[in-house]
N, C-alpha and C positions, 0 to 999 in steps of 0.2 A: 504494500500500500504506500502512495506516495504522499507526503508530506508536505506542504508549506507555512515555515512559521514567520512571520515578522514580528517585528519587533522598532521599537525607536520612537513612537508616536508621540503625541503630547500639543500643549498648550504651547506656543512661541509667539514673542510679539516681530511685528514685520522689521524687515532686515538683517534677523538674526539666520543662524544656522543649525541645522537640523542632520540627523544621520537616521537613517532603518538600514535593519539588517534585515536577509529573509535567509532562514536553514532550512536545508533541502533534505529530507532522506526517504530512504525508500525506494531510489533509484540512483543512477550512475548521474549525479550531477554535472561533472566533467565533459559531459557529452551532451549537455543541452545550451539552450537557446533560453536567454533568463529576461523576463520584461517587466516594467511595473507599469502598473497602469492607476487610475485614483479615479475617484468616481464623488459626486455633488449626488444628495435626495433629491432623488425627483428629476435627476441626467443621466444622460447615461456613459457607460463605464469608457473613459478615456485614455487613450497611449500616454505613458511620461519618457519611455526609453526602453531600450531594447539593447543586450550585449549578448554577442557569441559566446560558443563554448568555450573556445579559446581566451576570451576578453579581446581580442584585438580587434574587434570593430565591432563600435556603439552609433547606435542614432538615436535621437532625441524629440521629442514634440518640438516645434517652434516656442512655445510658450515658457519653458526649461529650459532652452539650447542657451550657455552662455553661463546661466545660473548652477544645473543642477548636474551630479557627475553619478555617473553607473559604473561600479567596477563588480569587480569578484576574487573569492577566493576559493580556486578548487578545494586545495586541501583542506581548507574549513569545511565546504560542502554551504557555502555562506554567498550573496550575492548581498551588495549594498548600493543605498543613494543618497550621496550627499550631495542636501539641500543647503545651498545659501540664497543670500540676499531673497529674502522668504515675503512673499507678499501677500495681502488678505486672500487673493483670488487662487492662492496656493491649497485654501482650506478642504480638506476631502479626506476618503478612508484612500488610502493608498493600498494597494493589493500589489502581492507577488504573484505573477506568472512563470510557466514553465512550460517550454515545448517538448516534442518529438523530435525536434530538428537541431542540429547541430550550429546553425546559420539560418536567420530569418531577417526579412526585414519588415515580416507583417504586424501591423500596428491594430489589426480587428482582433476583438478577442476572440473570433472564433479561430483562430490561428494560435491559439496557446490550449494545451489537455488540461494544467494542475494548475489550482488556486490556492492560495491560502487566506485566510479568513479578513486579513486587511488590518489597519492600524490606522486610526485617526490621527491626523495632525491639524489642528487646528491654527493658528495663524493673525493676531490681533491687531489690529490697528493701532 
């Protein structure tokens, strides 16, 4: 059974900076496609970044490109996003995704199998 946990959420006023982490098990982490996405009540679930198995190539939403940074660690079995310069419009449950693929660049969530239950971060003016 596959796992996704995050972790990092919380209360931030805007400008500051923020980290999640998501732990993967249950599967060969190392060999997937890792995305986070964040989602507003009452919108629906949006792309924030996307990194290969490898790490060596990430894409970003327009909205984070600049701000927000995707990396990973296999041997953790851990993917992370740290957020700066944090802004109200930042406000959402942040979810981990997990592909079948090694390399993706799909930003729909139907291009990801595993969820993890998501982590608020909230964002104050």
């Amino acid at each position: 059974q596959v796992q996704l946990v995050e972790s990092g959420g919380g209360l931030v006023q805007a400008g500051d900076s923020r980290s999640l982490s998501c732990v993967v098990s249950g599967r060969t982490f190392s060999s997937a496609a890792m995305a986070w996405f964040r989602q507003v009540p009452g919108m629906e679930r949006e792309f924030v970044a996307v990194i290969s198995s490898s790490g060596r190539t990430t894409r970003y939403a327009d909205s984070v490109n600049g701000r927000f940074l995707i990396s990973r660690d296999n041997a953790k079995n851990t993917m992370y996003l740290q957020m700066n310069s944090l802004k109200p419009e930042d406000t959402a449950v942040y979810y981990c995704a997990a592909s079948r693929v090694s390399y993706t660049t799909d930003r729909s969530v139907s291009g990801y199998d595993y969820w993890g239950q998501g982590t608020q971060v909230t964002v104050s003016s």
